[in-house]
Each structure stands twice: as structure tokens, then as C-alpha cells.
mmCIF file of the N, C-alpha and C atoms, coordinates in Angstrom:
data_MODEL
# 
_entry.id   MODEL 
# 
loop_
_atom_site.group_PDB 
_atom_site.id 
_atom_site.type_symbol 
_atom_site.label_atom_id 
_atom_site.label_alt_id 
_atom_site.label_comp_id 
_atom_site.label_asym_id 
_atom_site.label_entity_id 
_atom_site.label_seq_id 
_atom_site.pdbx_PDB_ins_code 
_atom_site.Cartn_x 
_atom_site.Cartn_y 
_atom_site.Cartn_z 
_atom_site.occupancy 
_atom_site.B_iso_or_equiv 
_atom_site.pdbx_formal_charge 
_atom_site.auth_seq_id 
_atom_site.auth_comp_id 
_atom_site.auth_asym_id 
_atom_site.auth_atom_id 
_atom_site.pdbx_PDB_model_num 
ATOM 1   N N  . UNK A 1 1  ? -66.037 -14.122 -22.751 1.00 0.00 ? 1  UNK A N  1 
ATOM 2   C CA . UNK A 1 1  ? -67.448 -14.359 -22.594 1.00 0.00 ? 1  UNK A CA 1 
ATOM 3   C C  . UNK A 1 1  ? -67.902 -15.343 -23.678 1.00 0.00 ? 1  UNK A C  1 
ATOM 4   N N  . UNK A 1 2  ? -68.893 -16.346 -23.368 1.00 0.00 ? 2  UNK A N  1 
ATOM 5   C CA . UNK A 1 2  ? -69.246 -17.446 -23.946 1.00 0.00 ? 2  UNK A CA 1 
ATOM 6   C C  . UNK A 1 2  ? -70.511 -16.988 -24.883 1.00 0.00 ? 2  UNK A C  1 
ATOM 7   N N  . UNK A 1 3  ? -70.672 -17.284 -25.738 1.00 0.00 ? 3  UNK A N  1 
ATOM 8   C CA . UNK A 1 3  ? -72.194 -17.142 -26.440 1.00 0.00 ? 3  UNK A CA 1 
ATOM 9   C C  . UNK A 1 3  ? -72.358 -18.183 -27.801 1.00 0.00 ? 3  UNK A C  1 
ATOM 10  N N  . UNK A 1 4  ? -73.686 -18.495 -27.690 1.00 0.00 ? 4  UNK A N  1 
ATOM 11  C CA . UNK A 1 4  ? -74.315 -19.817 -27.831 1.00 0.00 ? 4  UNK A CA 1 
ATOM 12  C C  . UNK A 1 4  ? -74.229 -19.540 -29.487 1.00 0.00 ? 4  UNK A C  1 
ATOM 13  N N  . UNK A 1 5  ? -74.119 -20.899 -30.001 1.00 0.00 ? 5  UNK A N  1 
ATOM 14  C CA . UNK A 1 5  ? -73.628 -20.935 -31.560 1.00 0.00 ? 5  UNK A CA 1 
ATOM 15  C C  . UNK A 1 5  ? -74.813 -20.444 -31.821 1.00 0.00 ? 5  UNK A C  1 
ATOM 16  N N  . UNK A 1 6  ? -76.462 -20.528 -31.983 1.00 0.00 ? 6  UNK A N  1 
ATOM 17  C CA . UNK A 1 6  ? -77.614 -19.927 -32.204 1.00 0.00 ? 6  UNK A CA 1 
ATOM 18  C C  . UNK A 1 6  ? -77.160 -18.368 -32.261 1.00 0.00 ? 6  UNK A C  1 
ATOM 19  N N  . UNK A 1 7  ? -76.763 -18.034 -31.190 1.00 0.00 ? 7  UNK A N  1 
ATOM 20  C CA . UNK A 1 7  ? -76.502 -16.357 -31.040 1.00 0.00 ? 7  UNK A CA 1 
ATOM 21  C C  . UNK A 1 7  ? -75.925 -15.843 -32.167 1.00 0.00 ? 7  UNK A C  1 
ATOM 22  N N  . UNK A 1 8  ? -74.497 -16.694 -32.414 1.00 0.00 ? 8  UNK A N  1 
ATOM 23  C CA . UNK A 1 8  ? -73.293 -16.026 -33.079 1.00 0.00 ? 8  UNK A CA 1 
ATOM 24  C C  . UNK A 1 8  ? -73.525 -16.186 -34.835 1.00 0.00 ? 8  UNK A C  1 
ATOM 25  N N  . UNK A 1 9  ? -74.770 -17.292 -34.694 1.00 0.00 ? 9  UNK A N  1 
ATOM 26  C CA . UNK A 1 9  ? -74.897 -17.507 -36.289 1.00 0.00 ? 9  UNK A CA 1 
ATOM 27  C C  . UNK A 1 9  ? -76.039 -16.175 -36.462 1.00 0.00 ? 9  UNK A C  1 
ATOM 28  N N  . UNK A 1 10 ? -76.815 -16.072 -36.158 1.00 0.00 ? 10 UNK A N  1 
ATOM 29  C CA . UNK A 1 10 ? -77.549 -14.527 -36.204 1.00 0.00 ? 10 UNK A CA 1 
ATOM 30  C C  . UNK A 1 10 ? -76.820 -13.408 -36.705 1.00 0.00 ? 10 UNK A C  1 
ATOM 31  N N  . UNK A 1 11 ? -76.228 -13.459 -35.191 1.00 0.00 ? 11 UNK A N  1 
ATOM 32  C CA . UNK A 1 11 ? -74.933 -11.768 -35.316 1.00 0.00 ? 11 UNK A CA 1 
ATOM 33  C C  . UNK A 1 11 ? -74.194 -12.106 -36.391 1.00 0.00 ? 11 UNK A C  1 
ATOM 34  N N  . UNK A 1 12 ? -73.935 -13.077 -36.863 1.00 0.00 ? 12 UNK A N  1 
ATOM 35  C CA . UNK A 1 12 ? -73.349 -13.067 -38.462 1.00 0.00 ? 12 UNK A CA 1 
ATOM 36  C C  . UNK A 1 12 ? -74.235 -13.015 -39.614 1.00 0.00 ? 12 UNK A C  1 
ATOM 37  N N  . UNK A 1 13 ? -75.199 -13.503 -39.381 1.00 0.00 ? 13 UNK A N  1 
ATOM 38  C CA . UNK A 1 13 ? -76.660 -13.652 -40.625 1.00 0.00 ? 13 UNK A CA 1 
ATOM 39  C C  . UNK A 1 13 ? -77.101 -12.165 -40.255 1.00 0.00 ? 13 UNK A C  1 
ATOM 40  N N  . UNK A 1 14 ? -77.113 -11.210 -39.595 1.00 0.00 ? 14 UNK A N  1 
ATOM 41  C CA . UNK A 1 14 ? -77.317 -9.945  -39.626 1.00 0.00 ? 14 UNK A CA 1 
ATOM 42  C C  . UNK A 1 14 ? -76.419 -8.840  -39.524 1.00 0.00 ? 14 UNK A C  1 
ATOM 43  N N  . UNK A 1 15 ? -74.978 -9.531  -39.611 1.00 0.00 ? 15 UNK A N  1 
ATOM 44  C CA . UNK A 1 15 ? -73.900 -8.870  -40.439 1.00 0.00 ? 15 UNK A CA 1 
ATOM 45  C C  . UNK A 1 15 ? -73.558 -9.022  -42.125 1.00 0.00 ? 15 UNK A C  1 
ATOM 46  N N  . UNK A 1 16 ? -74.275 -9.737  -41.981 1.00 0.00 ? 16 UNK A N  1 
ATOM 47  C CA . UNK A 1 16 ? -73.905 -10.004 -44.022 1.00 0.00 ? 16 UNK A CA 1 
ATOM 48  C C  . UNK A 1 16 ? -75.123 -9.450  -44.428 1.00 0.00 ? 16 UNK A C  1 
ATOM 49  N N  . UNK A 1 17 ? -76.561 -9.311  -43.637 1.00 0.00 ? 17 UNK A N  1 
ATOM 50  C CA . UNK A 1 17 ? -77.542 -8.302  -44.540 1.00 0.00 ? 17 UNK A CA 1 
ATOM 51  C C  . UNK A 1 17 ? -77.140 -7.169  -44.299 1.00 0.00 ? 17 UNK A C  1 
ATOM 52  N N  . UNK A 1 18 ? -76.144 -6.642  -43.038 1.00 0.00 ? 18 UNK A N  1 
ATOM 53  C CA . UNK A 1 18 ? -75.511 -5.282  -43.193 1.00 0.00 ? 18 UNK A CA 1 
ATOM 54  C C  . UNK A 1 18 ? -74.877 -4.667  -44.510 1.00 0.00 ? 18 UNK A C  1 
ATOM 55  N N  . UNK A 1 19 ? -73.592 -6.108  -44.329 1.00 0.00 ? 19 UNK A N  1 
ATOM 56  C CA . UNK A 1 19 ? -73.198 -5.395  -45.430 1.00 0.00 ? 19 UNK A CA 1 
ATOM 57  C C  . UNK A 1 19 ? -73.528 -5.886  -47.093 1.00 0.00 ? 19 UNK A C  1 
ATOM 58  N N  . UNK A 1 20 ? -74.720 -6.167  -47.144 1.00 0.00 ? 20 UNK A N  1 
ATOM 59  C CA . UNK A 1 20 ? -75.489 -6.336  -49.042 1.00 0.00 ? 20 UNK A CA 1 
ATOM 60  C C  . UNK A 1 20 ? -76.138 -5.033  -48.680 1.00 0.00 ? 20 UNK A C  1 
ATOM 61  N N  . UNK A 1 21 ? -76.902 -4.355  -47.674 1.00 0.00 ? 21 UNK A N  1 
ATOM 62  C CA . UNK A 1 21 ? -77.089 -3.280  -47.577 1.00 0.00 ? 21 UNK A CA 1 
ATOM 63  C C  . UNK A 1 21 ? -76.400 -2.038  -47.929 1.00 0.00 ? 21 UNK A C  1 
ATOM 64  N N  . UNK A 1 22 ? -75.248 -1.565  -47.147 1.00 0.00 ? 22 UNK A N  1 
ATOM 65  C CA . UNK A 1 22 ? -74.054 -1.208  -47.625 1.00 0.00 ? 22 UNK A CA 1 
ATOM 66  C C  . UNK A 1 22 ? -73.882 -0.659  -49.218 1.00 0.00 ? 22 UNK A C  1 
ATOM 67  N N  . UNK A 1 23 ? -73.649 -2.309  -49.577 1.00 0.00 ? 23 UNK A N  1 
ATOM 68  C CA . UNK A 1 23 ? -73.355 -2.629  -51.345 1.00 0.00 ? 23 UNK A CA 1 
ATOM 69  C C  . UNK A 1 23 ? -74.362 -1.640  -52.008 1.00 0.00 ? 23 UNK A C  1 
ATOM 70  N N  . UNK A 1 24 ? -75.751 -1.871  -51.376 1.00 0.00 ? 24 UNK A N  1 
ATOM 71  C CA . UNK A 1 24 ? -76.575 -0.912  -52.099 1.00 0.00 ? 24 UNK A CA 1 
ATOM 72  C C  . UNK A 1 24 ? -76.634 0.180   -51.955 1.00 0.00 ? 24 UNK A C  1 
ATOM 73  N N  . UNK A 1 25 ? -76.166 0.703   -51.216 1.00 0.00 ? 25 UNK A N  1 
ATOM 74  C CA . UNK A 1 25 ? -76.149 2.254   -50.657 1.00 0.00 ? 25 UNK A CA 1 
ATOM 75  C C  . UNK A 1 25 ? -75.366 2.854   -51.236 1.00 0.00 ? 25 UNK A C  1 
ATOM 76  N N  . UNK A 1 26 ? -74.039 2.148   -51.448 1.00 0.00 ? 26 UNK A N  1 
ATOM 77  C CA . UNK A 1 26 ? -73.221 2.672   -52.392 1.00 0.00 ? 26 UNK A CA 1 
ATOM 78  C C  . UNK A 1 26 ? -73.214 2.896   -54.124 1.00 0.00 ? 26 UNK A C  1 
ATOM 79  N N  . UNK A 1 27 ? -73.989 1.649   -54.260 1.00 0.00 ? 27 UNK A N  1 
ATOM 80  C CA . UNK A 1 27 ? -73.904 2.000   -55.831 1.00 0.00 ? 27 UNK A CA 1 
ATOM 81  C C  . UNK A 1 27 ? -75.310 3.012   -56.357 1.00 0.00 ? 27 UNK A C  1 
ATOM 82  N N  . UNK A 1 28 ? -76.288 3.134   -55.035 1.00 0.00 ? 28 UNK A N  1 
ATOM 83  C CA . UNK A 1 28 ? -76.981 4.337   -55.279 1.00 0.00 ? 28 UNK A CA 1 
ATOM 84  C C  . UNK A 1 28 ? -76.181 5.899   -55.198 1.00 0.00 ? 28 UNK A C  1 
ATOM 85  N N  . UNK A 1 29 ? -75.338 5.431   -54.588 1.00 0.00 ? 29 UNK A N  1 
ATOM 86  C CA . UNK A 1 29 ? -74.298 6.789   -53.963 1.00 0.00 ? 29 UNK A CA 1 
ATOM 87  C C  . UNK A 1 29 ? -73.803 6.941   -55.132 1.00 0.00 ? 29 UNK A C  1 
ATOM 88  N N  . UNK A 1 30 ? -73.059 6.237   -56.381 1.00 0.00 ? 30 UNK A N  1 
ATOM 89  C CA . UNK A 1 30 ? -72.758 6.467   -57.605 1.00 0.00 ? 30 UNK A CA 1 
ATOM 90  C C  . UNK A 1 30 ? -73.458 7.063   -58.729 1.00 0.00 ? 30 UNK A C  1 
ATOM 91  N N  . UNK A 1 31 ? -74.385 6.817   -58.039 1.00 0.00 ? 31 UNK A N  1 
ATOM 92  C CA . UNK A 1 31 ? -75.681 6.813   -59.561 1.00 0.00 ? 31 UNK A CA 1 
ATOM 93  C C  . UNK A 1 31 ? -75.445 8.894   -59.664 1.00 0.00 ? 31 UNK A C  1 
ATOM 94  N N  . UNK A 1 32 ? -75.441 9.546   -58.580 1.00 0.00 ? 32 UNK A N  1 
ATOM 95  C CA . UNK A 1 32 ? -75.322 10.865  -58.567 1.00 0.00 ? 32 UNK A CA 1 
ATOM 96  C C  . UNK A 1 32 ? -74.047 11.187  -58.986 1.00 0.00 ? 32 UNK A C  1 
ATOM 97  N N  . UNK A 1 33 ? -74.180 12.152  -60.182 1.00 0.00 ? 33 UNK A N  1 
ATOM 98  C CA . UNK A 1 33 ? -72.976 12.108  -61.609 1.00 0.00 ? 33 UNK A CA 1 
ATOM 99  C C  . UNK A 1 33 ? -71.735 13.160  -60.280 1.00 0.00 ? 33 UNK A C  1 
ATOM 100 N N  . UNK A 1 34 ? -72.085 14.020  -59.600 1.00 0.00 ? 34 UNK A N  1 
ATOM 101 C CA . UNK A 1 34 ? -70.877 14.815  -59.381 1.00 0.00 ? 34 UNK A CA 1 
ATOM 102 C C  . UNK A 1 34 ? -70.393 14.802  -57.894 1.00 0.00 ? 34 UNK A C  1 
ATOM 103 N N  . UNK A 1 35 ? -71.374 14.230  -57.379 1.00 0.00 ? 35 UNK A N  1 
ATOM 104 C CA . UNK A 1 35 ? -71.927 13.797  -55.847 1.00 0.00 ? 35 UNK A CA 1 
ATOM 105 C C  . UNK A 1 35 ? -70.623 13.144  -54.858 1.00 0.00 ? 35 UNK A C  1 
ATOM 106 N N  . UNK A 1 36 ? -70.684 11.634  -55.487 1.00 0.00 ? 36 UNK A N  1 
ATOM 107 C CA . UNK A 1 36 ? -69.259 10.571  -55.237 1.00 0.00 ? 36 UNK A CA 1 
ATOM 108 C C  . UNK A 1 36 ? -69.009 10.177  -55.774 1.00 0.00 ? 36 UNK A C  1 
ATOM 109 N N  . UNK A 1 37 ? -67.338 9.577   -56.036 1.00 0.00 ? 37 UNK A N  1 
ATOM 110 C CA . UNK A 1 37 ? -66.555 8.648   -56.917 1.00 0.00 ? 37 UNK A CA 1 
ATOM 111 C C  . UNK A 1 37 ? -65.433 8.152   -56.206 1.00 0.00 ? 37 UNK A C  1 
ATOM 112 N N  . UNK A 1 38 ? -65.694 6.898   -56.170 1.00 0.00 ? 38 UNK A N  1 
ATOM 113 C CA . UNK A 1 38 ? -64.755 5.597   -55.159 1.00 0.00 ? 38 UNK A CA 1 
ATOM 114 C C  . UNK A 1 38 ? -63.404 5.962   -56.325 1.00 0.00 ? 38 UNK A C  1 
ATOM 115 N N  . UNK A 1 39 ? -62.952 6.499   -57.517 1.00 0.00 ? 39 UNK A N  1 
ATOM 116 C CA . UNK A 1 39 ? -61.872 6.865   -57.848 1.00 0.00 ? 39 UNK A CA 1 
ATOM 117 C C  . UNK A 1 39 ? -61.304 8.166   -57.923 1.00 0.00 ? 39 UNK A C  1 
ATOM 118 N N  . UNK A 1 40 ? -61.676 8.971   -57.783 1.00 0.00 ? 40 UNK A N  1 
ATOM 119 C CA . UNK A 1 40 ? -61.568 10.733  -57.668 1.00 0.00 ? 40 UNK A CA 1 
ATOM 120 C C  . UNK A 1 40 ? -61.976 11.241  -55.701 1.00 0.00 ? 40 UNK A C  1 
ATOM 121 N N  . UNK A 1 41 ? -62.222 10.545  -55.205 1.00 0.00 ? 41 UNK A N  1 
ATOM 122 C CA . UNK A 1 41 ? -62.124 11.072  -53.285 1.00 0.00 ? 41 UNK A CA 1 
ATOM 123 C C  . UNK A 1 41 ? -61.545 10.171  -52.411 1.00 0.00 ? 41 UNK A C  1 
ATOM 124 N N  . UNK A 1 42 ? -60.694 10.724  -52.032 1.00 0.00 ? 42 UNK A N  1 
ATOM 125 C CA . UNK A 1 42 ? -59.958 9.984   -50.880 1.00 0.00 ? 42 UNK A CA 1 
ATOM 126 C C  . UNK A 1 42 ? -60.668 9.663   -49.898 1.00 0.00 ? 42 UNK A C  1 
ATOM 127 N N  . UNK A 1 43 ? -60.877 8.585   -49.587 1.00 0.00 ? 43 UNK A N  1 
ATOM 128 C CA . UNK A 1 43 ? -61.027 7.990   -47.981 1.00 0.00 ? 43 UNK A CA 1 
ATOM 129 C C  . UNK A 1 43 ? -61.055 9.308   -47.180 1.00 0.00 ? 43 UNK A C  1 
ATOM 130 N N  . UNK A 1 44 ? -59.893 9.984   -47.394 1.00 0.00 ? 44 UNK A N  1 
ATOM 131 C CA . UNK A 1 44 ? -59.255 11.276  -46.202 1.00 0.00 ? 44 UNK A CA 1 
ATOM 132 C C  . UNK A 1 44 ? -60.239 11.643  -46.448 1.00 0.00 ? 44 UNK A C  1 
ATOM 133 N N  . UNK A 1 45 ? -61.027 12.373  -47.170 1.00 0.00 ? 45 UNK A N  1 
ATOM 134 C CA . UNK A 1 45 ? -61.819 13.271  -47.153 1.00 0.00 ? 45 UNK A CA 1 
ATOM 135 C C  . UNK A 1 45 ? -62.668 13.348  -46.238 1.00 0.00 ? 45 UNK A C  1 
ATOM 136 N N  . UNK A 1 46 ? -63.222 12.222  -45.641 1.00 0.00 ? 46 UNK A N  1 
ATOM 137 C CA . UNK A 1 46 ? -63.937 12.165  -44.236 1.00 0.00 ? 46 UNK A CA 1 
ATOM 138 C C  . UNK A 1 46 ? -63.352 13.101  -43.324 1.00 0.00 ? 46 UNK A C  1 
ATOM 139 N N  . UNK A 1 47 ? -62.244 13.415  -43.032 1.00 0.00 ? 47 UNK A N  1 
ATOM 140 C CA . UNK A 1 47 ? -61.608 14.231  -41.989 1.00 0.00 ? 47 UNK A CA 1 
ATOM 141 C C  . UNK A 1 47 ? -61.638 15.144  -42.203 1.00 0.00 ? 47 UNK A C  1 
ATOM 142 N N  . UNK A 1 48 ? -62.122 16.034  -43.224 1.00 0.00 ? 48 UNK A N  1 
ATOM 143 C CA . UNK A 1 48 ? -62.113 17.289  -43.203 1.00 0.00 ? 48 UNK A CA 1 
ATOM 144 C C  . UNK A 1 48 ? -63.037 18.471  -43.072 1.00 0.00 ? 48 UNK A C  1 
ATOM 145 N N  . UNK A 1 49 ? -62.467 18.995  -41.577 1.00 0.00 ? 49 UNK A N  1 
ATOM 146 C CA . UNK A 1 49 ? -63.104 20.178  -40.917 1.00 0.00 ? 49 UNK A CA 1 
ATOM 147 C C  . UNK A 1 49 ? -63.385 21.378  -41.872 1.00 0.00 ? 49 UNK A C  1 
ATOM 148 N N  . UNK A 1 50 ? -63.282 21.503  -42.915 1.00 0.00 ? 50 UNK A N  1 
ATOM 149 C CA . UNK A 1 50 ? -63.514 22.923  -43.481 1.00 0.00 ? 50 UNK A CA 1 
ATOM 150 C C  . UNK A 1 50 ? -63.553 22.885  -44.790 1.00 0.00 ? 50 UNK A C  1 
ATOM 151 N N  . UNK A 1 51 ? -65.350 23.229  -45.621 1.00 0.00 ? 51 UNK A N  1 
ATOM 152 C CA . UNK A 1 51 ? -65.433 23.856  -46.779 1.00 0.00 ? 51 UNK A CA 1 
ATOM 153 C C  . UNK A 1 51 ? -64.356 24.579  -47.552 1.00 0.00 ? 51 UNK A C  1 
ATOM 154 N N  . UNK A 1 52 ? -64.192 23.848  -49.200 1.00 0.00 ? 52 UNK A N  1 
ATOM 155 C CA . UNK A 1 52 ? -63.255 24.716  -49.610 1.00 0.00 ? 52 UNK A CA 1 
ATOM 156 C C  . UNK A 1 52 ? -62.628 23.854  -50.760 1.00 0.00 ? 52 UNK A C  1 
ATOM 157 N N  . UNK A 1 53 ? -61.825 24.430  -51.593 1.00 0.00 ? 53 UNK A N  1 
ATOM 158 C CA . UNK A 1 53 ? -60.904 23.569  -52.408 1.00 0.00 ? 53 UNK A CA 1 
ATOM 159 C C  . UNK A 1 53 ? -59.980 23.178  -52.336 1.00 0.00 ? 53 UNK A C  1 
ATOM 160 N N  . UNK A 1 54 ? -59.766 22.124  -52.644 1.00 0.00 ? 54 UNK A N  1 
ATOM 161 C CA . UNK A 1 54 ? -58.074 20.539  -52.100 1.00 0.00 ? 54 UNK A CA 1 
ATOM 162 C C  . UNK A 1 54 ? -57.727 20.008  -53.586 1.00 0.00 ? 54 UNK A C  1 
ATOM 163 N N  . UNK A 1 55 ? -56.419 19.999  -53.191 1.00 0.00 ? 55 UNK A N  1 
ATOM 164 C CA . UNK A 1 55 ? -55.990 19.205  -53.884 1.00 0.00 ? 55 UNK A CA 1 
ATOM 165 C C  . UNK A 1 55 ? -54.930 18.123  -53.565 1.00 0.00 ? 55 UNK A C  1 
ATOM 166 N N  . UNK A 1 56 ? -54.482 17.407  -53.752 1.00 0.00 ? 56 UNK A N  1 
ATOM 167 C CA . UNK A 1 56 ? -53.732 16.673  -52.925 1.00 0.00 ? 56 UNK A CA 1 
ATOM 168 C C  . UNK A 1 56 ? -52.414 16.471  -54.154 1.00 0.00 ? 56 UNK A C  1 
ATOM 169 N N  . UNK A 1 57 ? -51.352 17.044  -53.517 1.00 0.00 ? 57 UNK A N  1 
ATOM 170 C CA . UNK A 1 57 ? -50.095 16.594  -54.322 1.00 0.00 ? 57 UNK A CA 1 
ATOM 171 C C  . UNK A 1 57 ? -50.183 16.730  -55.534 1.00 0.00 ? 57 UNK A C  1 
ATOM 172 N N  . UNK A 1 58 ? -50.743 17.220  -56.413 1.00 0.00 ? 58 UNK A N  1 
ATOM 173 C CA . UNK A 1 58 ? -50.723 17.012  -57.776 1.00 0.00 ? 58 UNK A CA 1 
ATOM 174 C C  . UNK A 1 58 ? -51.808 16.487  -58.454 1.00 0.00 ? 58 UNK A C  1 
ATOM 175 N N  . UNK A 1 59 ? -53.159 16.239  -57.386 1.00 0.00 ? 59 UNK A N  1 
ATOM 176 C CA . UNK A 1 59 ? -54.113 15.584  -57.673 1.00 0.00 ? 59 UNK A CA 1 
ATOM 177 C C  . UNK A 1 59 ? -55.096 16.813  -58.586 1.00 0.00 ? 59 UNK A C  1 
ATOM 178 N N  . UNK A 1 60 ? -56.224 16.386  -59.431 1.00 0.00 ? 60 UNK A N  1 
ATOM 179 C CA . UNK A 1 60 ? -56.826 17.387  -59.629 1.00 0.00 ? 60 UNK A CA 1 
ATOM 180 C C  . UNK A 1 60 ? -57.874 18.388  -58.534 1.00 0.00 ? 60 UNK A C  1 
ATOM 181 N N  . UNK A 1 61 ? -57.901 19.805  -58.398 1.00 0.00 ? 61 UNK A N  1 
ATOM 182 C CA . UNK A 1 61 ? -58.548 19.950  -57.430 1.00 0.00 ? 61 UNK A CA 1 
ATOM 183 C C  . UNK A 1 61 ? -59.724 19.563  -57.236 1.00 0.00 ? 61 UNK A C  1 
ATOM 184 N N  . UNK A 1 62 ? -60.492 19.652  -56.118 1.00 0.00 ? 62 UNK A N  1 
ATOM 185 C CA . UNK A 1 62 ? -61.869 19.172  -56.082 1.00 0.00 ? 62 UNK A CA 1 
ATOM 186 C C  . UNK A 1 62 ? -62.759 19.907  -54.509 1.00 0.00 ? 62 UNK A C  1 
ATOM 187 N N  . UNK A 1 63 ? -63.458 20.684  -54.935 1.00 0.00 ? 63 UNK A N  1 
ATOM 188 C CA . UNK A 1 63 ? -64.429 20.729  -53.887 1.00 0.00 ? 63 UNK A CA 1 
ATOM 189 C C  . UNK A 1 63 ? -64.422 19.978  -52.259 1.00 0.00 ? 63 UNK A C  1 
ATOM 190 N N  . UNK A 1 64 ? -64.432 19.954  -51.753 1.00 0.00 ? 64 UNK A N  1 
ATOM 191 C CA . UNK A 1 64 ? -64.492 19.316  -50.539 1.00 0.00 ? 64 UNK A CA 1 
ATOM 192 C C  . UNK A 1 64 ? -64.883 20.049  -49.118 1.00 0.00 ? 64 UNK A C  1 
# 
């Protein structure tokens, strides 16, 4: 499907205020001391069905 350079420069000029949006969401997401940390939670952690304590391999435990 064809779409007009006008179109595609948009859908990109309102993909890059997505993601500076994003950027900010996250480093508000930091600002909360026990909340999140892009070095102490795995990605995985999204997948998990059930309250409780994890640890991963040797990792320290953590809430999740």
C-alpha cells in the first residue's frame, strides 16, 4: 500500500513526540526511590502472573 510522503513524514513527526514522551515517563518512573530501576528488574518481570518473592539465579531477591 502506497502513502503520500506528507502522510509518512507526520506518522514519523508523531512517532518521535511518542517516543521524547516515553523518555519522560521514564525518568519520572525513576524519580520513585523503591518503585523502578532499569538496573535491579528484568524486562521479564512484565510476565509475571503472581504476587510474591523472585529471585533469579543468584540475583538479589526482590518483590515482584
Amino acid at each position: 500500500m502506497y502513502t503520500s510522503g506528507a502522510k509518512r513524514w507526520s506518522i514519523g513527526g508523531g512517532l518521535w513526540a511518542l517516543s521524547a514522551l516515553l523518555l519522560r515517563v521514564q525518568l519520572i518512573a525513576l524519580q520513585r526511590p523503591d518503585e523502578y530501576s532499569l538496573t535491579h528488574i528484568a524486562i521479564s518481570d512484565l510476565g509475571v502472573t503472581s504476587c510474591g518473592v523472585s529471585a533469579d539465579g543468584g540475583a538479589q531477591a526482590r518483590t515482584v
